[in-house]
N, CA, C and O atoms as a MOPAC input file, in Angstrom:
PM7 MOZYME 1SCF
protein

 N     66.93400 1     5.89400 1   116.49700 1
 C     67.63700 1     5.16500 1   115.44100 1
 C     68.49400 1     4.07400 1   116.07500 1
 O     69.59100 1     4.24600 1   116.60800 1
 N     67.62700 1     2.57700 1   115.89600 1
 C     68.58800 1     1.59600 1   116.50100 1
 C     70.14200 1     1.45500 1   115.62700 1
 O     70.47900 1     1.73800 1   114.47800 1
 N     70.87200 1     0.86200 1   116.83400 1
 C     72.53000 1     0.56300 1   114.91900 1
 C     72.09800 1    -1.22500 1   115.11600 1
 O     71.48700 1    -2.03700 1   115.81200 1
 N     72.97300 1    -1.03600 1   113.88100 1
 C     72.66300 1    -2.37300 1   112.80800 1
 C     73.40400 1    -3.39900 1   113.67500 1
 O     74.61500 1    -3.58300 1   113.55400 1
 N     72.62200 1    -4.07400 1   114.56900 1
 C     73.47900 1    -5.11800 1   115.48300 1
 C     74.37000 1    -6.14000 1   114.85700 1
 O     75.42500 1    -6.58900 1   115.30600 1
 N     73.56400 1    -6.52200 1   113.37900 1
 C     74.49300 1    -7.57500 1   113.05400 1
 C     76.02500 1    -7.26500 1   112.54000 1
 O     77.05100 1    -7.92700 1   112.69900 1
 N     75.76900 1    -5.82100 1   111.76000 1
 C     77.37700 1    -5.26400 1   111.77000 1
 C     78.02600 1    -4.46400 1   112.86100 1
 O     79.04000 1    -3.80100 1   112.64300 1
 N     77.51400 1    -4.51800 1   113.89400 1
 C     77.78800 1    -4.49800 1   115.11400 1
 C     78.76900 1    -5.61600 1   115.99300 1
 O     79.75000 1    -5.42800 1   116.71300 1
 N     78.21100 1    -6.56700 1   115.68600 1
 C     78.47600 1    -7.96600 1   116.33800 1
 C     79.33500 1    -8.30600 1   115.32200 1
 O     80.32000 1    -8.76900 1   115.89700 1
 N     79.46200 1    -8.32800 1   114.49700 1
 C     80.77600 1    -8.86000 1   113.43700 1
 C     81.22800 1    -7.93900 1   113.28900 1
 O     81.46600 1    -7.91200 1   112.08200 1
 N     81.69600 1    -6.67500 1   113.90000 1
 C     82.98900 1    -5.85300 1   113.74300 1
 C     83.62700 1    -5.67100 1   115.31600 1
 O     84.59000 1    -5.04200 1   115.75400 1
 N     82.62500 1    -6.52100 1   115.91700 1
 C     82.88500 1    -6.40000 1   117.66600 1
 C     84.40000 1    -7.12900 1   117.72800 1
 O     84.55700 1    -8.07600 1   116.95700 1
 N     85.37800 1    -6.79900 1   118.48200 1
 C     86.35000 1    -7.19300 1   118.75400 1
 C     86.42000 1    -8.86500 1   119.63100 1
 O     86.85900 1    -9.96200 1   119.28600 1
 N     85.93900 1    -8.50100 1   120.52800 1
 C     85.25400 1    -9.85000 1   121.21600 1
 C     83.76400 1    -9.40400 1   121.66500 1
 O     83.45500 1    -8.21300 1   121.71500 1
 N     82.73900 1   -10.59000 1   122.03200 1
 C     81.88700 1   -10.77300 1   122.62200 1
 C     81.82200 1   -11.39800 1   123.54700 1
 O     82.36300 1   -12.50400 1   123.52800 1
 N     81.05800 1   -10.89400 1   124.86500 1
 C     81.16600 1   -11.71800 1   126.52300 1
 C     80.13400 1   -11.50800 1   126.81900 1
 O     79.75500 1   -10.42100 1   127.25600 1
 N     79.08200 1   -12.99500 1   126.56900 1
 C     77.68200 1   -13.17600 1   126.95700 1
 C     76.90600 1   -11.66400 1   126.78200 1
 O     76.39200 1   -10.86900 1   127.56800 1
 N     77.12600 1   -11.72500 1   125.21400 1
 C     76.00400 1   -10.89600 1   124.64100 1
 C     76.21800 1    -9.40500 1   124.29100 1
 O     75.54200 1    -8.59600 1   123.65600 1
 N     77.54400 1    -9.32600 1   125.01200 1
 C     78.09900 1    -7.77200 1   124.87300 1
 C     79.05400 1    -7.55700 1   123.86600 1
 O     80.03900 1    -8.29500 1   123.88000 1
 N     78.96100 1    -6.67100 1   122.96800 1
 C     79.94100 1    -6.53200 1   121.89600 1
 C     81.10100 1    -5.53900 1   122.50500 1
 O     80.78000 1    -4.36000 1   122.65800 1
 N     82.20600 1    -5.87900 1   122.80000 1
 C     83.21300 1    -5.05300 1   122.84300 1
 C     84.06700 1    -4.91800 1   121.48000 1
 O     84.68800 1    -5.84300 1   120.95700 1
 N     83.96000 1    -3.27900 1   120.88900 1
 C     84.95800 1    -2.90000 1   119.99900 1
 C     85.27400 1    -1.76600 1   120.53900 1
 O     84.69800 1    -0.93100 1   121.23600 1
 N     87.43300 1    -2.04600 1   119.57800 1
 C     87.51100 1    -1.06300 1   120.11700 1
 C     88.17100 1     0.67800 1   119.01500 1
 O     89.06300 1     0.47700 1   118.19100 1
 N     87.87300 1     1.47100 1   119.10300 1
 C     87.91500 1     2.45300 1   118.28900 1
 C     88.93200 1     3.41400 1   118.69300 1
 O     89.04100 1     3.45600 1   119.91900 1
 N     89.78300 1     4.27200 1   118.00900 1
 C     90.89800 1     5.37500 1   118.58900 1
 C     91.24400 1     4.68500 1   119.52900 1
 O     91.78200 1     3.58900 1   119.68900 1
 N     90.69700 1     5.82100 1   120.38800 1
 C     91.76100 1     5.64000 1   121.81300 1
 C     90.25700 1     5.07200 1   123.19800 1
 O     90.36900 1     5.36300 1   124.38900 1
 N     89.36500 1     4.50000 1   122.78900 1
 C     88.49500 1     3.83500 1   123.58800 1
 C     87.89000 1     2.46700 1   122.83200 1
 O     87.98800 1     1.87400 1   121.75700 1
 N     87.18000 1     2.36500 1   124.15500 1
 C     86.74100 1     1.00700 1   123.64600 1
 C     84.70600 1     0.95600 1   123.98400 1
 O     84.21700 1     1.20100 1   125.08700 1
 N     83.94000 1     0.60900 1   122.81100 1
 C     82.89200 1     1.06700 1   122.94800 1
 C     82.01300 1    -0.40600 1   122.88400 1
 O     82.04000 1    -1.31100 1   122.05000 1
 N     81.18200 1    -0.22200 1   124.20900 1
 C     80.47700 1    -1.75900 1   124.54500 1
 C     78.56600 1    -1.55500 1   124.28200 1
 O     77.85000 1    -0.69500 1   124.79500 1
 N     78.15100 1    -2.68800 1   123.30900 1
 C     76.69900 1    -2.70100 1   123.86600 1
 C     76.54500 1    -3.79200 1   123.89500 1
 O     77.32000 1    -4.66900 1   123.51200 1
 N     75.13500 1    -3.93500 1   124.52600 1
 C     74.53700 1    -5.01200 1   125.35800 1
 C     73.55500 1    -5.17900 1   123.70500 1
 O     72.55600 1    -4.47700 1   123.54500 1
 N     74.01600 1    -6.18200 1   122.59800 1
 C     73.58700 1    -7.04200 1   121.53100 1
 C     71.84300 1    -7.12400 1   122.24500 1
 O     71.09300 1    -6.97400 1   121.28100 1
 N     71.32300 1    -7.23500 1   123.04800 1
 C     70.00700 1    -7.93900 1   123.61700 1
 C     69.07400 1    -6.74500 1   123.87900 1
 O     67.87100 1    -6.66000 1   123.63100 1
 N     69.97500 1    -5.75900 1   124.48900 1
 C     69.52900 1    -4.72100 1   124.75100 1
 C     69.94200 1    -3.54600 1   124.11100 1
 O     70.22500 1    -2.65700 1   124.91500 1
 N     70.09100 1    -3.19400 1   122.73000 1
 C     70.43700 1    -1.94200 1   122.02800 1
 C     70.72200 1    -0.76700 1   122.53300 1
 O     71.60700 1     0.02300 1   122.20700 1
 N     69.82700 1    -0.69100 1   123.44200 1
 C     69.89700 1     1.00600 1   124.13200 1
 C     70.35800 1     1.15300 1   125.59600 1
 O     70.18700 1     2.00500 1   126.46800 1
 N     71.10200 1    -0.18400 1   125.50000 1
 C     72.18700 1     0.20800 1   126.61100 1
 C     74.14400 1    -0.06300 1   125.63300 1
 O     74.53400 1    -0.95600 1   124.88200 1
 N     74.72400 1     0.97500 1   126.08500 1
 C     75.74800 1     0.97900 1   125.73200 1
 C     76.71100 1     2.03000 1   126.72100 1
 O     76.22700 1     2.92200 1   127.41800 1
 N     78.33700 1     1.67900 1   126.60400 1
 C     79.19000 1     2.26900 1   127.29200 1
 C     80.25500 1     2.50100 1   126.73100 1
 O     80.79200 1     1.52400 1   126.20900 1
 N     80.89400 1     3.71900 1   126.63000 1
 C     82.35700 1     3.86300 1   125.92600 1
 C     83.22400 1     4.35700 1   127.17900 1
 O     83.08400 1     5.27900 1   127.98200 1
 N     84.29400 1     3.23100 1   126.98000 1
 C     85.41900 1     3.52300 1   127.88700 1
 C     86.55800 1     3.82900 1   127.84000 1
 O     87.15100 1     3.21900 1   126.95000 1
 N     87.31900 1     4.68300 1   128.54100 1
 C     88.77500 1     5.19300 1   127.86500 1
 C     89.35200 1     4.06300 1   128.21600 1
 O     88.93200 1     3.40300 1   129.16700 1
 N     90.70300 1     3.59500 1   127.26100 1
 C     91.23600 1     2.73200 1   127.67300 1
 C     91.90500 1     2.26000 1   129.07100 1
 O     92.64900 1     1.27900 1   129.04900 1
 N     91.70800 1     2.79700 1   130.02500 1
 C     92.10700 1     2.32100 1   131.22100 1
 C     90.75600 1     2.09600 1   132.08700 1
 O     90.67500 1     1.84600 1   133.29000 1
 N     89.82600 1     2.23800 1   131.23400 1
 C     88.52100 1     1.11700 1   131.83700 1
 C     87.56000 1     2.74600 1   132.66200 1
 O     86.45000 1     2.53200 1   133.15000 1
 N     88.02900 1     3.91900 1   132.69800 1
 C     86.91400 1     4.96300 1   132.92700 1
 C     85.86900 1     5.31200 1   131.90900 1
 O     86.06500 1     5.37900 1   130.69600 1
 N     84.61800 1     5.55000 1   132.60100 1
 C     83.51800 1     5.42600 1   131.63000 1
 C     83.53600 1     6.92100 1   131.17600 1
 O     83.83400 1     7.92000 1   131.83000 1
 N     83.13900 1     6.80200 1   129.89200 1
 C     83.22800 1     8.18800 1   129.62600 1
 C     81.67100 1     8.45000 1   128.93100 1
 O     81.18500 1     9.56700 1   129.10500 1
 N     81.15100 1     7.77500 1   128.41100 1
 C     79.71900 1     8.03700 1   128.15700 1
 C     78.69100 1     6.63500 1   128.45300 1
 O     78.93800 1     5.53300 1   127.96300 1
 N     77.50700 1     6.91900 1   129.34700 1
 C     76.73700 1     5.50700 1   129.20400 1
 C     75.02500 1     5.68900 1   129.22600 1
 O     74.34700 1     6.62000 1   129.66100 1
 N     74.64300 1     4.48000 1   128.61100 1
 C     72.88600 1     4.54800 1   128.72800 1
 C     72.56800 1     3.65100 1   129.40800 1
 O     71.39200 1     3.30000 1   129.30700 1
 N     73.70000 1     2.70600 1   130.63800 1
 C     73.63700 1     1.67800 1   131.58100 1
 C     73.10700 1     2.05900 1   132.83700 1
 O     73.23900 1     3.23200 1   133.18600 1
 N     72.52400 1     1.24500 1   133.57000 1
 C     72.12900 1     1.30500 1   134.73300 1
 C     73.47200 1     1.50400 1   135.92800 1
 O     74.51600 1     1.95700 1   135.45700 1
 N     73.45900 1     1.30000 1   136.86200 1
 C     74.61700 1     0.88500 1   137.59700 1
 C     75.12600 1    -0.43400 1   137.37900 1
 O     76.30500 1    -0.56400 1   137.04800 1
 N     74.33300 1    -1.49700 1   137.53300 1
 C     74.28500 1    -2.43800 1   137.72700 1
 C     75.13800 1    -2.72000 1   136.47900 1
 O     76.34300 1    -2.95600 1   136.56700 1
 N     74.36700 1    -2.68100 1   135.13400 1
 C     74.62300 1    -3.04700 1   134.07800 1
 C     76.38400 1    -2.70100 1   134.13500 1
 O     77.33600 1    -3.47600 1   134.04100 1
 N     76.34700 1    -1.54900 1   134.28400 1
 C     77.84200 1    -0.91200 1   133.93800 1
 C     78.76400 1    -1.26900 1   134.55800 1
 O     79.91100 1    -1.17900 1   134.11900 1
 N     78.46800 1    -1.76500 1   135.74500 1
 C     79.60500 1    -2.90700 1   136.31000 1
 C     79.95000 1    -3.96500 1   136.23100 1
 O     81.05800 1    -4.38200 1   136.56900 1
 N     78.76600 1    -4.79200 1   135.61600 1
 C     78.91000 1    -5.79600 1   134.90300 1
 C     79.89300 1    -5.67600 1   133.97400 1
 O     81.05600 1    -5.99700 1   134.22000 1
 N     79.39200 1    -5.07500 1   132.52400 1
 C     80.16400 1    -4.77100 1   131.34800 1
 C     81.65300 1    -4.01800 1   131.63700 1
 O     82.50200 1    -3.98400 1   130.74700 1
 N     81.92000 1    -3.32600 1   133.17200 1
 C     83.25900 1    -2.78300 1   133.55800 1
 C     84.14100 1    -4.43100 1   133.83600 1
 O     85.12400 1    -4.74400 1   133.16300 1
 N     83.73200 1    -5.05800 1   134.60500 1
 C     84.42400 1    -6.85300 1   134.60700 1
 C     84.50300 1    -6.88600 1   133.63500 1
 O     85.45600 1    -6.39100 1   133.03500 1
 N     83.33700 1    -7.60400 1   132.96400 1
 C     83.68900 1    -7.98400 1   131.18200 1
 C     84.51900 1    -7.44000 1   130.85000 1
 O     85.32400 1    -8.27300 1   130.43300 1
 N     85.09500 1    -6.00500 1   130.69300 1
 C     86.28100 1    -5.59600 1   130.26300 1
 C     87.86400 1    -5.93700 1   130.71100 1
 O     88.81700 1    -6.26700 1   130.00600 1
 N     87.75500 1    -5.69800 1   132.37300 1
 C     88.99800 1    -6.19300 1   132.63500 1
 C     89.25500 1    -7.46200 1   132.50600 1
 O     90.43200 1    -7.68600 1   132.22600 1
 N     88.56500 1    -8.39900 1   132.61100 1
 C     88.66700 1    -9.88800 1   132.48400 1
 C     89.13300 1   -10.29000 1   130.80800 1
 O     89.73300 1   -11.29900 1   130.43900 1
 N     88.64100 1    -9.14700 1   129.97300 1
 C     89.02400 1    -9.62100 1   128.74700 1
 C     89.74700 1    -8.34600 1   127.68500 1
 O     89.79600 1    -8.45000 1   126.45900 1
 N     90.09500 1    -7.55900 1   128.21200 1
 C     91.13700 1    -6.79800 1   127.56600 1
 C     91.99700 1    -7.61500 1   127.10100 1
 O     91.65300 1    -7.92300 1   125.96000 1
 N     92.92500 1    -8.11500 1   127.39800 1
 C     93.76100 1    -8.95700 1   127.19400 1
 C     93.28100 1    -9.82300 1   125.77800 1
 O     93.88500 1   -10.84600 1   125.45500 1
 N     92.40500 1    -9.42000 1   125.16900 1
 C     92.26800 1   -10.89000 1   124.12100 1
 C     91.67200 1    -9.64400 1   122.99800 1
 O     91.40600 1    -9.90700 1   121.82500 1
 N     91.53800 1    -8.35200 1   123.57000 1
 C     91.39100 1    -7.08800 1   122.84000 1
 C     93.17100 1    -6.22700 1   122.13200 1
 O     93.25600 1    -5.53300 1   121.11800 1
 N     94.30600 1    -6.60100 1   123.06800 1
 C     95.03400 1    -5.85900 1   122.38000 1
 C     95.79900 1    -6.58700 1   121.06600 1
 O     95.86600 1    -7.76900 1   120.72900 1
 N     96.33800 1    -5.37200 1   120.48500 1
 C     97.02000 1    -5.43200 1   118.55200 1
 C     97.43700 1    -6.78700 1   118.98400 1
 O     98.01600 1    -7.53500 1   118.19600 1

């Protein structure tokens, strides 16, 4: 069951080349818009707590985060 990217992407908090970062409770939950069936939820201090990323991928999307938290908080 893919999720509905486009209400995906318009409830995403920000987007960084293709990745939807939103963020929910007390994490923040990322997918790759291009690639559906990769995704990562991170506790807010940037530890992964669940992923369907490669390595590679997940370090990518771990930058993307610190570089743009900041444009994520209240």
């Amino acid at each position: 069951l893919m999720p509905d990217i486009k209400s995906i992407a318009d409830g995403a908090d920000i987007i960084v080349n293709g990745y939807a970062f939103t963020r929910k409770d007390d994490c923040i939950h990322v997918l790759n818009l291009n690639s559906p069936d990769k995704a990562v939820v991170f506790s807010l201090d940037g530890e992964v707590l669940e992923t369907t990323m490669d390595d590679i991928e997940l370090s990518i999307a771990s930058r993307y985060l610190k570089q743009n938290l900041k444009f994520m908080e209240d």
